[in-house]
C-alpha positions in Angstrom: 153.8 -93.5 168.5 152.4 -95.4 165.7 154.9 -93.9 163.1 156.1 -97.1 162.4 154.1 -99.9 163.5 151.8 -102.1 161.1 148.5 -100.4 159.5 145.8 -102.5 157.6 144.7 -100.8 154.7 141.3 -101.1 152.5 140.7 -99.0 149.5 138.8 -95.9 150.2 135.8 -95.5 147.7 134.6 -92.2 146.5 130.6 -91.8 147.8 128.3 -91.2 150.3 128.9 -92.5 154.1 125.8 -95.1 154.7 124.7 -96.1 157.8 121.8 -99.2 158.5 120.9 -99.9 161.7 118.8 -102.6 162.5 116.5 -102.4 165.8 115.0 -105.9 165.7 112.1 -104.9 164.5 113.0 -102.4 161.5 116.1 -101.2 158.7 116.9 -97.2 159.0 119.0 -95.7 156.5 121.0 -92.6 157.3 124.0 -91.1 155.5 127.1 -89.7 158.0 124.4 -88.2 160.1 120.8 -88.4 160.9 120.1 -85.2 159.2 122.1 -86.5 155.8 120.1 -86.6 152.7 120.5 -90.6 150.6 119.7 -90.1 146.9 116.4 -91.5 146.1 117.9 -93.9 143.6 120.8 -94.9 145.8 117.7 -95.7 148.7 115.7 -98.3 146.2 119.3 -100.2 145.9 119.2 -99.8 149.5 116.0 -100.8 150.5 116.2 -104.1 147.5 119.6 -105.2 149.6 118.2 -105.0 153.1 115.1 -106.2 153.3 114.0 -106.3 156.9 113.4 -110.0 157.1 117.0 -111.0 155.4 118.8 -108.2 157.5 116.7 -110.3 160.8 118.5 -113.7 159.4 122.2 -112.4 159.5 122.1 -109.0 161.5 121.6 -108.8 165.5 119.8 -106.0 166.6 121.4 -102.9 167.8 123.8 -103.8 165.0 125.1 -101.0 162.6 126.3 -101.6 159.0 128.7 -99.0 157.7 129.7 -98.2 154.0 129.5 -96.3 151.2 126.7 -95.8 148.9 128.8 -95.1 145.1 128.0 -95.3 141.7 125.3 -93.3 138.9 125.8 -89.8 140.4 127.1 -89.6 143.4 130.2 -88.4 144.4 130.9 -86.7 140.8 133.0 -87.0 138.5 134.4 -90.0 140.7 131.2 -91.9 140.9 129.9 -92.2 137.8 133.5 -93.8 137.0 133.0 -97.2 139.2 129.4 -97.8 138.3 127.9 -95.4 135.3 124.6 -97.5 135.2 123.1 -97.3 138.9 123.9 -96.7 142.3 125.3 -99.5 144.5 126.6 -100.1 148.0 129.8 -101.6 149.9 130.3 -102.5 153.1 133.5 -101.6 155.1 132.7 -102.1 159.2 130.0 -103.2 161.3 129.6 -101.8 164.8 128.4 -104.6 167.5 125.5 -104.4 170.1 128.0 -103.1 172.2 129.7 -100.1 170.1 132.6 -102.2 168.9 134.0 -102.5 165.4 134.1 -106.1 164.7 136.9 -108.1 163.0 137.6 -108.1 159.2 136.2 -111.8 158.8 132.3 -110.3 160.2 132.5 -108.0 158.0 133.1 -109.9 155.0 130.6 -112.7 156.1 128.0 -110.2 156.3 128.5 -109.1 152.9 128.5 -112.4 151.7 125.7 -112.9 153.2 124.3 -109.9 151.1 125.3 -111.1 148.3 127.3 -107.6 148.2 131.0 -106.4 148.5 132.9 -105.5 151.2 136.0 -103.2 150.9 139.1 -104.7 149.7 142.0 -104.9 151.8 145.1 -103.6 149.4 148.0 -103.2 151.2 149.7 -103.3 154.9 152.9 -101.6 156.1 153.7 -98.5 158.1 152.3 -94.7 157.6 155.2 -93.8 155.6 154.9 -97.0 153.4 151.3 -95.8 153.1 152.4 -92.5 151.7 154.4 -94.2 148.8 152.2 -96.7 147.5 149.0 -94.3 147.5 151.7 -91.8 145.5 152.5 -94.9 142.8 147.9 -94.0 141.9 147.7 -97.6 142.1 144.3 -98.6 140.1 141.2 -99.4 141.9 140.2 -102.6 143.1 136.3 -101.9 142.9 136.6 -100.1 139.3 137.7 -100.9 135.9 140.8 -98.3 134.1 140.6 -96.1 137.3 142.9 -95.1 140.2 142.0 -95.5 143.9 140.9 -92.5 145.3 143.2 -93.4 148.5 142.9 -95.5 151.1 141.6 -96.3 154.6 143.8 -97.6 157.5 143.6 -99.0 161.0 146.7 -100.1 162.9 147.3 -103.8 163.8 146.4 -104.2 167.5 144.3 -103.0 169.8 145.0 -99.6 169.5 142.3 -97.0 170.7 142.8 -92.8 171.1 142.8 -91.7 175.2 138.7 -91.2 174.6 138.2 -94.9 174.0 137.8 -94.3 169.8 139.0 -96.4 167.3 142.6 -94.7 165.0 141.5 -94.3 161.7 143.9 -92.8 159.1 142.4 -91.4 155.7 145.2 -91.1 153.4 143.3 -89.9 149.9 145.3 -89.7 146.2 144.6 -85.8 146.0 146.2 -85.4 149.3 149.7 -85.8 147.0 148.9 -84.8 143.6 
């Protein structure tokens, strides 16, 4: 059905899936699940970039920040290659109060706001078009002299699966080499 309809796509960055919720009152970190283990040195990045009363000035609570922690070893031999002196963190959605993704513009307003990146958008077009420009290895957007390790896409619209979740393709370099 979505063959050929328009996709967004933002660069996929080798790393570790972050989470940081904000109650109101405090910031948890937690990786792609509760039970996920953060590297300690990736944590102090996290903990310097969200300090509880800065998160309180730009975050509403019930809020969830998603990203990637990368960098000084994580994700070897990949993550080393964006950021070989320490680890550091990106920001590629924010989930509402209410469960919803919001739009591209919250989510780079809130990293502004961090003083921290958000994921770059690098290219739109349909699945197939997908498939040929991750095949060209274009070069990261995030790292100096090295390729994208793929690329993350959503489809233009409205689009949710029959269970109410969000489409979400992963299309990933390796996947064609």
């Amino acid at each position: 059905l979505l063959a050929n309809h328009r996709w967004i796509f933002s660069e996929k960055v080798a790393g570790t899936n972050i989470r940081i919720h904000f109650d109101g009152e405090k910031v948890t970190f937690l990786g792609r699940n509760n039970n996920s283990h953060i590297p300690p040195h990736l944590l102090e990045r996290l903990e310097m970039l969200f300090k509880t009363e800065e998160v309180a000035k730009y975050v509403y609570p019930g809020c969830i920040l998603c990203g990637e922690g990368f960098g000084e070893r994580i994700e070897e031999p990949l993550g080393s290659q964006y950021n070989p002196d320490h680890a550091d963190f990106i920001l590629f959605d924010v989930i509402a109060m209410d469960g919803k993704y919001c739009d591209r513009s919250i989510v780079e307003k809130i990293a502004q706001n961090f003083n921290i990146q958000a994921v770059p958008l690098v290219f739109s077009g349909t699945l197939e078009e997908a498939v040929a420009y991750i095949k060209e290895k274009p070069a990261s957007k995030i790292a100096e002299n090295i390729a994208m390790e793929g690329i993350v896409g959503t489809p233009e619209g409205d689009f949710l699966t029959g269970r109410g979740e969000r489409i979400v393709v992963k299309l990933r370099l390796d996947d064609f080499t």
